[in-house]
Each structure stands twice: as C-alpha cells, then as structure tokens.
C-alpha positions in Angstrom: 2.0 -22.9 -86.6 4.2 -20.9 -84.1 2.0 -19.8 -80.9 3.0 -16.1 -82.2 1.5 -16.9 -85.5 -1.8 -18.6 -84.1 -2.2 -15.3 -81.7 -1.7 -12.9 -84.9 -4.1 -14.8 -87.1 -6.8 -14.8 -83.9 -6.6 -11.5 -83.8 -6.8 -10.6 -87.1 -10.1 -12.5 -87.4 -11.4 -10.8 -84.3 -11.3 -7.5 -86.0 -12.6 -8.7 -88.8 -15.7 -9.5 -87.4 -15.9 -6.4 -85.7 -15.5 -4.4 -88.8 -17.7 -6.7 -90.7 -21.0 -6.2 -87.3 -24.1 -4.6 -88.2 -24.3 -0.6 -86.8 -26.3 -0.7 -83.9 -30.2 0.3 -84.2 -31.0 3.8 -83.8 -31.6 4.2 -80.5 -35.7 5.1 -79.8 -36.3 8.6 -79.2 -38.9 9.5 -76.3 -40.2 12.3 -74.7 -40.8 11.8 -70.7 -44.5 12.9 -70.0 -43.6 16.6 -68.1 -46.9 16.5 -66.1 -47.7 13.4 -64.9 -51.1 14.6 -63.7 -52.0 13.7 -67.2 -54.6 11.4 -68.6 -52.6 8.3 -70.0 -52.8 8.1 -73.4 -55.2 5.0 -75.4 -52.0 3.1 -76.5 -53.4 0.0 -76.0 -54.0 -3.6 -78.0 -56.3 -1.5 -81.1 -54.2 1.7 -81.0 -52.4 0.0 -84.2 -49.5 -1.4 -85.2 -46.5 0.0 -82.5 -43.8 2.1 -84.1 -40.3 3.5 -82.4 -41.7 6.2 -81.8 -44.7 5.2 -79.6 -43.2 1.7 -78.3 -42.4 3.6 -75.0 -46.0 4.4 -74.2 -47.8 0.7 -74.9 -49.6 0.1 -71.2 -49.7 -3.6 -70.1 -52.2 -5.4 -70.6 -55.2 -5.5 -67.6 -53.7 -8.8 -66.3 -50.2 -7.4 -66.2 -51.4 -4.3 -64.4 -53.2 -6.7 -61.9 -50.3 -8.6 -61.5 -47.7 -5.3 -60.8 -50.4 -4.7 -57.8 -50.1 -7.1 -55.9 -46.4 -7.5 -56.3 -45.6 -3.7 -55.4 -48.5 -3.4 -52.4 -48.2 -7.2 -51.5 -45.6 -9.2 -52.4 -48.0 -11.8 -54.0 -49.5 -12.7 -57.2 -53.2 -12.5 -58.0 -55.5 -15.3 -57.9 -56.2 -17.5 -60.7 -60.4 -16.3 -59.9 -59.1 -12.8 -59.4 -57.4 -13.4 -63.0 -60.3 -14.5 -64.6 -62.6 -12.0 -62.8 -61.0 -9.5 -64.9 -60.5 -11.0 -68.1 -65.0 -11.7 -67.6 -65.4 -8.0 -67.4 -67.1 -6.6 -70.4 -65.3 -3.5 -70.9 -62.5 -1.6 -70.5 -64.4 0.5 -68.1 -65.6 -2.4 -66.0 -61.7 -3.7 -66.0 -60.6 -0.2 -64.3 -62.6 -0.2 -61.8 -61.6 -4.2 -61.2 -58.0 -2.6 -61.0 -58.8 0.2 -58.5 -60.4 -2.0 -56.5 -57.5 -4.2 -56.1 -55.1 -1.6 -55.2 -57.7 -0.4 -52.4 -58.3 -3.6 -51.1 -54.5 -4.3 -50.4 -53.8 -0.9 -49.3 -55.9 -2.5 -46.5 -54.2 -5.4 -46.1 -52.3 -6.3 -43.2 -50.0 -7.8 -45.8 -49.8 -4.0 -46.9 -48.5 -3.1 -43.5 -45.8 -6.2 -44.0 -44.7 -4.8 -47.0 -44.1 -1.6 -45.5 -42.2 -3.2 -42.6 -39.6 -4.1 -45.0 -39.5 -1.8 -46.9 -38.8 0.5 -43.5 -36.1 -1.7 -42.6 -34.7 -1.2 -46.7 -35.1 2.8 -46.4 -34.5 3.5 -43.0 -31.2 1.1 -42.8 -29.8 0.9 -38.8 -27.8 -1.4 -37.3 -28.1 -3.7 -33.8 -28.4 -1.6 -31.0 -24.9 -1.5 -29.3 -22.6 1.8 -29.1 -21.2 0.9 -32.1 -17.5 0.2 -32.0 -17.5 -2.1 -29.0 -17.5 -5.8 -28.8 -21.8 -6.2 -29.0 -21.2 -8.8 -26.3 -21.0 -6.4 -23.9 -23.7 -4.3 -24.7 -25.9 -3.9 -21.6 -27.7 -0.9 -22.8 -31.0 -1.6 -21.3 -29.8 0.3 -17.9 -31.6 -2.8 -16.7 -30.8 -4.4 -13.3 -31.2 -8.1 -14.3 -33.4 -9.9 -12.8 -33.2 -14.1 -12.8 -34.9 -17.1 -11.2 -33.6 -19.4 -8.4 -32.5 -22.8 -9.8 -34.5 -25.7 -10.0 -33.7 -28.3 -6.5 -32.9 -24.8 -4.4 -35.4 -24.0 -1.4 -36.8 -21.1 -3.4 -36.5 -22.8 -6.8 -38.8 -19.9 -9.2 -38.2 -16.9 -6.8 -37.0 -13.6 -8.8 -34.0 -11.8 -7.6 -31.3 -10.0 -8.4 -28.0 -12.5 -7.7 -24.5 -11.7 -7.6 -21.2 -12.5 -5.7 -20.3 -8.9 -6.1 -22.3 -6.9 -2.6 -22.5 -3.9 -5.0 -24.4 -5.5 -7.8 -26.9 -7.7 -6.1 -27.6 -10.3 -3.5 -25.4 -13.5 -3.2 -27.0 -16.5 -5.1 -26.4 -18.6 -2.2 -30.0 -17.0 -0.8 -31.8 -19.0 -2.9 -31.1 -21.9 -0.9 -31.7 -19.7 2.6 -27.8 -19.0 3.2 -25.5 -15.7 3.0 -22.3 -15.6 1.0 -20.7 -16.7 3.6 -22.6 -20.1 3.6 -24.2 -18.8 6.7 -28.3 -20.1 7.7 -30.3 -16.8 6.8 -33.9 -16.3 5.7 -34.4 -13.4 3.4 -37.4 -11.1 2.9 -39.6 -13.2 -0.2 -42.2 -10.4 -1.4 -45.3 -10.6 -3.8 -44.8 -8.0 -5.9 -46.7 -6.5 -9.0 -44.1 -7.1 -12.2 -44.4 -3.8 -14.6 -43.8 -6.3 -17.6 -46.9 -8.8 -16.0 -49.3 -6.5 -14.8 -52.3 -7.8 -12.8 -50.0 -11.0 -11.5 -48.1 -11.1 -8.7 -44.9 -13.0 -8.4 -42.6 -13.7 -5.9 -39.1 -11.7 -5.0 -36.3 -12.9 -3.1 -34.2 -10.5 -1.1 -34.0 -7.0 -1.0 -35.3 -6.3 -5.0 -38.7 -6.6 -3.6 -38.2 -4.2 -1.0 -39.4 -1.0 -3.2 -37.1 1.2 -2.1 -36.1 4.3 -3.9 -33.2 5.9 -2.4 -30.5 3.8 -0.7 -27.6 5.0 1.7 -26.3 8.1 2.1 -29.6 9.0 -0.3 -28.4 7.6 -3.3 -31.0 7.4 -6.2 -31.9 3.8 -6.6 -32.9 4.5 -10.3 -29.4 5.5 -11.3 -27.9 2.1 -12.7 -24.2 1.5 -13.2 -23.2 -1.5 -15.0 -20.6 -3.1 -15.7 -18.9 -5.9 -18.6 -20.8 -8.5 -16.1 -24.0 -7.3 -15.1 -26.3 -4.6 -14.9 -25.8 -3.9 -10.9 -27.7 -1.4 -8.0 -26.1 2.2 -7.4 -25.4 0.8 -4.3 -22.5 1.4 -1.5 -20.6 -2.6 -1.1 -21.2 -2.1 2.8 -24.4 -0.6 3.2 -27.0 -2.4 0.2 -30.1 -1.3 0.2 -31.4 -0.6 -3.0 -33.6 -2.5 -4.7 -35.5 -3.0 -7.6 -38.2 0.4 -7.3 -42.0 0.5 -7.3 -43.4 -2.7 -10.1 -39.5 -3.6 -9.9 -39.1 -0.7 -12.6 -35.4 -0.5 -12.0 -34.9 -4.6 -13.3 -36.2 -6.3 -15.9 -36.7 -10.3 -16.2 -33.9 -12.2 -18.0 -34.0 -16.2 -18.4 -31.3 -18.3 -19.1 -27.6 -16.7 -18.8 -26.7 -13.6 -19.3 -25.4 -13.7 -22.6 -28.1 -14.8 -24.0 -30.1 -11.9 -23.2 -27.3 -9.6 -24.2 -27.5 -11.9 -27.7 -31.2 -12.2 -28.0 -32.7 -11.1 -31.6 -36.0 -13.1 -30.5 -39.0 -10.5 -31.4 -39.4 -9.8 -27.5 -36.1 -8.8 -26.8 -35.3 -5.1 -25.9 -32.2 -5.1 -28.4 -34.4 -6.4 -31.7 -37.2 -3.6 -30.8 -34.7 -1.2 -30.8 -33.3 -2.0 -34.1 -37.3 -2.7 -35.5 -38.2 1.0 -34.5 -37.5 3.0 -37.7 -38.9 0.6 -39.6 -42.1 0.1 -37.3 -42.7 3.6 -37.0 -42.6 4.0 -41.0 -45.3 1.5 -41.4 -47.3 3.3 -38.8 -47.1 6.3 -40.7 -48.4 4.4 -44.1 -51.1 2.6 -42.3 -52.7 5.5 -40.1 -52.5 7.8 -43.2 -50.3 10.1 -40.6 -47.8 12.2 -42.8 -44.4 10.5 -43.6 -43.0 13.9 -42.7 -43.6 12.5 -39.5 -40.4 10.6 -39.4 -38.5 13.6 -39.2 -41.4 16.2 -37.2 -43.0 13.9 -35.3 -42.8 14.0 -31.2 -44.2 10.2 -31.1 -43.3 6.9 -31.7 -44.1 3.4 -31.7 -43.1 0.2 -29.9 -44.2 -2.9 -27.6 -43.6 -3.0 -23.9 -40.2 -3.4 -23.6 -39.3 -0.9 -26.1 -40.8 1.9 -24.4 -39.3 0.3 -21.0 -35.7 1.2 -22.9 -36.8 4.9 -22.9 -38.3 5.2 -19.3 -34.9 3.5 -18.3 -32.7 6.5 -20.1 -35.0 9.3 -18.6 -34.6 7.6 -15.5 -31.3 8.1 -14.9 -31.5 11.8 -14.8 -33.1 12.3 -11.4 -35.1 15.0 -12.0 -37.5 12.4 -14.0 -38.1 10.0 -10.8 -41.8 11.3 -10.9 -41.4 8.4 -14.2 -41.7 5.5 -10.9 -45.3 6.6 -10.5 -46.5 6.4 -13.7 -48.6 3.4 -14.8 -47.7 3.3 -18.2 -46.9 -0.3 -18.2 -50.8 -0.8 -17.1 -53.1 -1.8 -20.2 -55.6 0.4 -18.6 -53.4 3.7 -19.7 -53.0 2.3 -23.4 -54.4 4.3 -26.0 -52.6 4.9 -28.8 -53.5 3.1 -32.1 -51.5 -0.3 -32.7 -50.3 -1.9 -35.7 -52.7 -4.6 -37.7 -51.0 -7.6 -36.5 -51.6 -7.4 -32.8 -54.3 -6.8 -30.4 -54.9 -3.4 -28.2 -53.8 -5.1 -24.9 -50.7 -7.2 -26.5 -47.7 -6.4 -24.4 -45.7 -7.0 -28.3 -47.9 -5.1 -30.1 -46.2 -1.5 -31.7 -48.4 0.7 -30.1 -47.8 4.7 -30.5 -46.7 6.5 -28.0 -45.6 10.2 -27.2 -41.8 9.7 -26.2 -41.8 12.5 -23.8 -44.0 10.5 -21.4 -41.3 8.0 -21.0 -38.0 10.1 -21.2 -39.2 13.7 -20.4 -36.0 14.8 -21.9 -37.2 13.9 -25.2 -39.5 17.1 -25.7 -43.0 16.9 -27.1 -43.7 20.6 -27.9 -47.3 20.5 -28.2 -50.1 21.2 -25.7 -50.7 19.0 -22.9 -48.0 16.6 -24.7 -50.2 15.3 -27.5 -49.3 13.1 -30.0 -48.3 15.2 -33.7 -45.2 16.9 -35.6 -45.2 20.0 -37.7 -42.4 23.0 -38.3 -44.3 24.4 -35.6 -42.6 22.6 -33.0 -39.7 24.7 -31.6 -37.1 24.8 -29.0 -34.4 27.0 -28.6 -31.4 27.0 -26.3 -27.5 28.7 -27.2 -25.2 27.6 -24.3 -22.7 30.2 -25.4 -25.0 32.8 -23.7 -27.6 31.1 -22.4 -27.4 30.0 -18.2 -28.2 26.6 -17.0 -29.1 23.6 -19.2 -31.7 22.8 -22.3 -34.4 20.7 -20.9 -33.4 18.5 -23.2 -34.2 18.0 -27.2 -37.7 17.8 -29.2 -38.7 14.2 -30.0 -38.3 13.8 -33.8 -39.4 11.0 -35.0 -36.1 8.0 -36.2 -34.1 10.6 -35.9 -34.2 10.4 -31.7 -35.1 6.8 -31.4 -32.5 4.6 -29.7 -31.8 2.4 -32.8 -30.6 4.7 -34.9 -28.7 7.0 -32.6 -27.2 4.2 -30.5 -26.1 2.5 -34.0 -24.7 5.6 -36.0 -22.2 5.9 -33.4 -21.4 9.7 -34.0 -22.2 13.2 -35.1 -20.8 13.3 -38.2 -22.4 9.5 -39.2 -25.7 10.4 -38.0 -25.7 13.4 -40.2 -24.3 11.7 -43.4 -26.4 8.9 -42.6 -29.8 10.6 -42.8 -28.8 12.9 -45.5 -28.2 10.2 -47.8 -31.8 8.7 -46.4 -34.1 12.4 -46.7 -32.1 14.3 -49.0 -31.1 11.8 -51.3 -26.9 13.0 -51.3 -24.4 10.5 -52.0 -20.7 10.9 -50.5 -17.8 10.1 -52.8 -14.7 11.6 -53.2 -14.0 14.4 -55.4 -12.2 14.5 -58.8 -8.9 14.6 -58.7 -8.5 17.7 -60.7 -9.9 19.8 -58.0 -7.2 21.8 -55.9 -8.4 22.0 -52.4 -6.7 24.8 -49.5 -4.5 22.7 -47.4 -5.9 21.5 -43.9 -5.5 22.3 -40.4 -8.2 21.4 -38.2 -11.6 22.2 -39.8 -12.6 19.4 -42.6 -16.1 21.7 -43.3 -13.4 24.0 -44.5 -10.6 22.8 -45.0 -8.9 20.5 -47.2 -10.6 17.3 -49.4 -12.6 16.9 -46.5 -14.9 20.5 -47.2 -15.7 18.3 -50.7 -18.7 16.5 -48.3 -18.3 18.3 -44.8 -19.5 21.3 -46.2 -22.6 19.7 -46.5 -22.3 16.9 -43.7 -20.9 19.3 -40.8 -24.1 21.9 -40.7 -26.6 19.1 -40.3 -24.0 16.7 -38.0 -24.1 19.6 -35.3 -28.3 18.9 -34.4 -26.7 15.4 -33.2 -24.7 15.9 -30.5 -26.4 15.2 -27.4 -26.4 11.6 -27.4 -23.7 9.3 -26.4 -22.2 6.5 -24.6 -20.5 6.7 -21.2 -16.9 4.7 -21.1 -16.9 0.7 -20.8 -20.4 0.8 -19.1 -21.6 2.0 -22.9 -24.8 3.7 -21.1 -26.4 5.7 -23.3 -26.6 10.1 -22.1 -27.7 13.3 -23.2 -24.7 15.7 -23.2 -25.0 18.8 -21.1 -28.3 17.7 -19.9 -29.3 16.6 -16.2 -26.4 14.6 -14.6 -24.4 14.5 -17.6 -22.9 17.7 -18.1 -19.0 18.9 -18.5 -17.8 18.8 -14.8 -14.5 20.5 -14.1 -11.6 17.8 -15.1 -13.7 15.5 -16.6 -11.6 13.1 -18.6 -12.3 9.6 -19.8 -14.6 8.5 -22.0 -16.9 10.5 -23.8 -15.7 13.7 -22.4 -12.1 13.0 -24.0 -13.4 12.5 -27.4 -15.5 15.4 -27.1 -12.7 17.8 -26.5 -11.1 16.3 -30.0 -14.1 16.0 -32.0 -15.9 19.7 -30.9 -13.3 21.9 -32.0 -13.7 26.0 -31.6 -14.0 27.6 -34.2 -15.3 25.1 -36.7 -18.5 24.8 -38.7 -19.7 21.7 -36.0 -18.9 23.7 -32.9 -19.2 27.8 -34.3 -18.1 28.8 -30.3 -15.2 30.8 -29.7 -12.1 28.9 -26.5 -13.2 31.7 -24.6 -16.8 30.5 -24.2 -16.1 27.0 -24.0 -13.3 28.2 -21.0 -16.5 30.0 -19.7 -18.7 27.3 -20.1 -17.3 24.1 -21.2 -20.6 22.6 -22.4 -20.6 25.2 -24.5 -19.3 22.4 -27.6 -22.5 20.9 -27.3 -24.5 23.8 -29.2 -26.6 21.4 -31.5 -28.3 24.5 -33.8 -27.5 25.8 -36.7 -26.0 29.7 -36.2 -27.7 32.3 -38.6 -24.4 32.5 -40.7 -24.6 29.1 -42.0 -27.3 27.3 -44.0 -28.4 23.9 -44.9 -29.9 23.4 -48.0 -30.1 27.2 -48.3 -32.2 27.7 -45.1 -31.5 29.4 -42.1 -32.3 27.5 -38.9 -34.8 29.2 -36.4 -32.8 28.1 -33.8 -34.3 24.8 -32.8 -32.0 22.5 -31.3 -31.6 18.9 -31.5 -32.5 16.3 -34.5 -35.6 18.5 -34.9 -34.1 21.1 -36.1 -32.6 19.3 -39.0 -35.6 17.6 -39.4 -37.4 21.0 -39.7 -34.6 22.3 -42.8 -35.0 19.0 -44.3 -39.0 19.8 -44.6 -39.1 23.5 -44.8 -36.3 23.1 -48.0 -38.8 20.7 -49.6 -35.8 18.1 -49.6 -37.5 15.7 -47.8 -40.2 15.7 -50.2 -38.2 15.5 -53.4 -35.9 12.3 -52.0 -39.3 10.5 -50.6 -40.8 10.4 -54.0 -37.9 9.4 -55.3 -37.6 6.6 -53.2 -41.2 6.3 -53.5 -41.5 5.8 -57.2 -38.6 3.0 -57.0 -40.2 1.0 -54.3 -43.6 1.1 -56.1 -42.9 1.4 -59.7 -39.8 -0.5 -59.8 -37.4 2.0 -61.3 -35.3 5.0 -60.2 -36.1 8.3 -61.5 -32.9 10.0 -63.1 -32.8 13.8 -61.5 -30.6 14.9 -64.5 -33.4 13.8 -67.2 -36.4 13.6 -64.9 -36.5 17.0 -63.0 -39.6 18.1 -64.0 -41.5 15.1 -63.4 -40.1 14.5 -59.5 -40.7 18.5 -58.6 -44.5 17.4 -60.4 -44.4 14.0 -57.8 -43.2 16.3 -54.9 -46.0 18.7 -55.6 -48.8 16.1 -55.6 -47.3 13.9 -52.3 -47.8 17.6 -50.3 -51.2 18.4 -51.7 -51.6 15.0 -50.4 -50.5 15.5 -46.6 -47.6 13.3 -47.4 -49.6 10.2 -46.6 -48.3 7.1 -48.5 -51.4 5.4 -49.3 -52.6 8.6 -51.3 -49.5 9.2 -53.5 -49.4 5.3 -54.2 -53.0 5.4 -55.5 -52.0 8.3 -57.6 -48.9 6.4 -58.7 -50.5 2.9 -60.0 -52.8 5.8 -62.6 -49.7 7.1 -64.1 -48.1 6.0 -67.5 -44.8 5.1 -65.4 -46.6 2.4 -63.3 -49.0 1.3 -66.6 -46.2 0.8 -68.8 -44.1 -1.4 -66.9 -40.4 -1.1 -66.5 
C-alpha cells in the first residue's frame, strides 16, 4: 500500500470511530448553597440511593473529614487510635464533637503555627533581600560595619575588630599581631566591651572599635555607615580615624568566616534569611495570637529575632536625628515583652518576637498613643510636599507592606503596587485583547496607550511606595525626602536620576505640576492618593505611605473578599470561581469581619460548611 493510501485509510478509521463514540453524559446540574451559614444537609450513608441530582452534596464519611483536618491545619494524617476513636463513637452526635475537637486541638498546635509559616511564605511571595537588580553578591544591606576575629597563631588570636587595609574602613589587620600597616611594633587599645547581640558577656575588642565613640573628626556621625563592594566601612576621614563601633558596638555586627559568606548566608540566624522570613512570620503571628489579618496591611508592629530588628535600628540610624536609638536597650532581654512565636522561648535571641517598628526606625510611624502595639483605619498621617514646608516625619508602619523584605525585594514603585494588588485584591495583570483600540502614548502609561489597560489600576496604588530606595553601588537602603536623604540642588547619580525619569509631572504616579517640583524638587515623592483619583472607588484621606493603601484596601472591603478567597483554597482545597460564586465569597467576607478577621475563627467556621464536608 502507498504511504498516501495507508495515511487516507487511517484517517478514515479515525473518524469513524469518532462518529461511531457514545454522546457524552449530561453534565450534573447543581445549585451552589447561596448562604453558607446554613445547616448542611443529612446526605449521608442512609439518606438513600445517590442520584445526579444530589451526588454533589454526599459529605465524606467521619474518617474522611478526620483525615481533611489534619491535612489542611497540619500537614499530617490522623492516628490509627485517633481513627478508631472515632469509628468507637456511638453516634453521629458523639463523632461531631470527636471532629470539633480535632480541629481545636490543632489549631493549637505548634504544627498549626508551621503550617501557617508556609503558607505565609506561599501568600505573601518576596524574594532574597538584595536591591533587586544588582549582582546579590554585593548586597551589604545590613549598614553593618563588620566585625571579625583575629586569626588563630596571632598575638590576639579571638580579639574582635574591625580590619582593613583601607584607613577609611577600619584598622589594618596587621594589629592583630601588635604591628601598624606599616609593619611597625605598636600596641593597640584591647577593650571589654558589652556586645548588643551577647548581652550580659563581655568580649574583647581590638583597636579603636571598642573605643565607643560617637562622633569622629570634624564631628562626623559615627552611625552614618558608607559601604562599599568590599566592606561595610566607618564614616571616617583616611587621615584622621576615629570612629568606632558606638555604645554595645551598635554600629558593627559580628561576622565569621569571609565576607562572602555572610553576604551568602541563608543559615536561620543570618540578617538576609530574617529579612526574607518576615512576611511570612508576621502572618503566622497574626493566625496564632488571634490578632486580625487586617493587620498585615494596618498594623504599626512586627515581628522578628535579634538580628532582624538590628536591620531596622541600622536604617533609622542613619538619619541623625534618630541617634537617641544608641541609648536604647532594646537588645537587653530585660526590655522584651512582646509575645513570641510557639517554637522559641521568651529570652531566645532567634525567637520572632513582636515588636512596634517605630522603636527601632522612628521613621517608620506608629500612630498610636505612647507608641503601642495595634493597626486600624484610624491610624493617619498626612503630609502634601507640593504645599506643605519641611519634610514628613516619615511614613506609618504598615505591616509587610513596610518591612525590609518586601520593599528591598520588589525593587520599585510600580512592582510593589502590582505586587500586593495581585496578593490583597486578588487582580491579575495580562495584556488586553487585541481588539481594543487604545489613544496613542506619550509619557503617562496610567493614561495613555496599552499601558492604561493595568496602570490605571496599578499607578494610584504604586504612588503610596515611593519613599524607599537604594543609594547607587553602596545599594543602602533610604527613605526619599526624609532626614538626610532629600533632593539636594544637582543631585545626580543613582537613585536621584531614575527618580527624575520615573516621577514624571503631570502623571497619575506624580499628580504635581514642573512648577512645584522647580519649587520644591521633592515634590515627586508625594506618596498619597489626591482627591481626584480613586482606588477601588475610594477616596484617600490623605494618609501617606503604604498605609494609606493599606487603609483603601480595608475600607473598600477588597482585602476581605481576596483573603477569603485565598482562605477557602488553602483550607478547603479549591478556588472559588467569582463569576459563579459571588454570592457565597461576599457571604465568606461577611462572616471573616463579624469575626475580627482572625484566622482561627473563620477556619473553624469553614471545616462546618458543605464545601469543606464534601470534599473536592
């Protein structure tokens, strides 16, 4: 048979057989339950033979609904004692309460809190904390002096100091062994000192690190640190070094082995994996103290070990108006207080303890009286540098959306905006359809051309973002138009060139006219929304700063329609559909406020439903 012939015949056969196939079932007909307050329906084992029509609402059986537990709150399966447990119980009565018990007792399991750990780090997705696009190798974004240990065989083998062959960034290394740079005989200072990451020991500090000193020549702030691709280094003047490493050596911070292996350390005490475990940490906080997931968007606290909060203290710290920060003992386990997670004890150094983030960078506003720990739309701060003198104090604290992690890893505006829309309002970004006609483009894309398709929506919340960035090469993170880092006459370089690109007049990310930003060239960093534009359909009350989007995000009810969306699929194992499913995720969103937003309560109420009882 000719190939051609073979390939005619095959194919004649092929749709033959489709021809000659069965028609498809009907497909099952259901009605989604509109109030899922309801009492589940008896559609068990003795409810009868199942039809099509009532397939859809057959519950698992006891064991099953044991078994979906432990998987959704755990990430385990039962017992073979707490199987049989249940199938002993002499009623159907006696197996309920069997099953609310077991979802109380592992909402109170630390293996709970595990569970919500990863799920944080699923939900609230960041990246390593770096600026972003540069090499990671460099990142030195602790604003750290770097402190290491005299070699093994030298006259001060163990001794801390800061060592360096450049004057500026340290002393010479040769001081270990009691000699200058030059090779010349000379005995420097060795101090016990008081370590802020060791409190209550003393260790010993070679050279001038150990000398305490604040302010160095011609009054330079100590606490400023400039670094550089090789080292965190001193402020310091190459002729005249006296700097050192500040009260408890809170300028430095320890650092064995080389240098790049601290820069690559993901090891749990490492500054850089705390940075990137902070969203997700503070989300399990949230669950586990029954504090309102609202929280992660309201809240003027966070959480996070030692050398977390040292990251923050180290930002603050560079504006000189915070140097009152050196006196403050919040290294000392006598100041702890905040609650902890489950896994650690009260005075563990690693243990992801809350803490109001104002106390360690003052530019990260609490709002509340006397600074104390909470969240709320009550929280407001208002500043319009297009007619108002001077500076902001700085921004309200919001929760993830001002902790290091995630601003340091969506490396701009517009990013962080799409970023946490996609995470608390549930949008998705794609490009449009090809039909629709846009106006052509010129320089605004909220406006103008294909762009508008999702900068309409990303631009008005990408504006509360802008007062966080990197500084050039030395990728130190600052806080735009606040303390030393506002727009100087002829700044160029990096950020400040970007800025001028990126914060163009007259768009719907920087609503300020070139005659105010001529007036006032920090004038581009307005970071509210203006009363002619909305988000979500609200109108900002001018609060500045992530917390302003945070507080449109709430106020809209957005927040609480995506988290019990994303709720439902962690726990129940399936998304809703919002095109089919309305009803029932404005009926979830309704129940999780009555609730106070707390996780633990709205997952109770989600194992009783006919979603969780029916299986997927």
């Amino acid at each position: 048979m000719a190939p051609w012939t073979f390939r005619v015949a095959l194919l004649a056969i092929t749709l033959a057989a489709c021809v000659q196939r069965p028609a498809p079932p009907k497909e099952l007909s259901f009605t989604l339950p509109k109030q899922p307050h309801a009492a589940p329906q008896d559609t068990g084992p003795d409810a009868g033979d199942a039809t099509p029509e009532t397939v859809w609402d057959r519950r698992l059986s006891p064991t099953r609904q044991l078994r979906r537990i432990h998987l959704a709150l755990l990430g385990t399966q039962p017992t073979v004692e707490q199987y049989q447990q249940l199938l002993d119980a002499p009623d159907d009565t006696a197996r309920q309460v069997l099953l609310d018990a077991a979802v109380d007792a592992a909402l109170l399991s630390n293996q709970f809190y595990t569970q919500m750990v990863a799920f944080g780090h699923d939900y609230l997705k960041v990246g390593s904390y770096n600026r972003g696009g540069a090499n990671e190798n460099y990142w030195v974004g602790d604003q750290s002096a770097d402190l290491g240990r005299c070699p093994a065989g030298t006259a001060h083998a163990g001794d801390w100091g800061v060592f360096s062959s450049y004057p500026e960034m340290g002393d010479h290394p040769d001081y270990c062994d009691n000699q200058d740079g030059d090779g010349n005989t000379f005995n420097p200072p060795r101090r016990m000192v008081e370590p802020w990451w060791a409190p209550g020991t003393m260790i010993p500090v070679l050279g001038r690190a150990g000398a305490g000193n604040r302010t160095g020549y011609n009054n330079r702030d100590c606490g400023h640190i400039n670094t550089s691709l090789r080292n965190s280094s001193f402020d310091d003047d190459r002729d005249h070094p006296e700097c050192s490493c500040g009260p408890n050596l809170i300028y430095c911070r320890p650092v064995e082995g080389s240098w790049s292996d601290h820069i690559n350390n993901h090891a749990e005490d490492s500054q850089r994996r705390q940075a990137f475990e902070e969203p997700a940490r503070l989300f399990a906080h949230l669950a586990w103290h029954d504090r309102p997931l609202s929280d992660l968007v309201l809240g003027n606290y966070s959480v996070g070990p030692m050398y977390l909060q040292q990251m923050y203290v180290r930002m603050g710290r560079q504006n000189s108006a915070n140097a009152a920060l050196d006196d403050v003992r919040w290294w000392d386990p006598a100041t702890w207080q905040g609650p902890q997670d489950p896994l650690h004890t009260a005075q563990d150094p690693l243990a992801w303890r809350e803490f109001v983030v104002e106390k360690r960078n003052p530019n990260l506003l609490a709002l509340t009286a006397n600074s104390a720990p909470g969240g709320g739309l009550d929280r407001t701060y208002t500043f319009d540098p297009r007619s108002n003198a001077g500076e902001p104090l700085g921004v309200g604290a919001a929760g993830v959306l001002t902790s290091m992690g995630a601003l340091s890893s969506f490396a701009r505006e517009r990013v962080r905006g799409a970023r946490w829309l996609e995470t608390f309002a549930c949008r998705q970004f794609a490009p449009p359809p090809s039909s629709v006609q846009f106006n052509p483009y010129r320089r605004d894309p909220a406006t103008e051309g294909v762009c508008q398709h999702c900068h309409v929506t990303i631009d008005p919340a990408s504006i509360h973002f802008k007062r966080w960035e990197f500084m050039g090469y030395a990728n130190t993170p600052l806080m735009p138009g606040v303390g030393p880092w506002k727009w100087a006459p002829g700044a160029y370089g990096e950020p400040w060139d970007r800025f001028t690109q990126a914060f163009a007049y007259d768009t719907k990310l920087t609503p300020v006219t070139q005659a105010q930003i001529t007036a006032n060239p920090n004038a581009r960093f307005i970071d509210f929304l203006p009363p002619d534009q909305q988000l979500f359909g609200q109108v900002s009350d001018g609060t500045i700063g992530p917390l302003g989007f945070g507080k449109l995000l709430v106020r809209s009810g957005e927040f609480d329609l995506c988290m019990v969306q994303k709720l439902f699929e962690r726990f129940v194992g399936r998304r809703l559909d919002p095109s089919i499913e309305q009803e029932v995720i404005q009926a979830f969103a309704t129940r999780f406020v009555e609730d106070d937003r707390q996780l633990r309560a709205f997952v109770r109420f989600l194992m009783t439903t006919d979603h969780f009882k029916r299986g997927l």
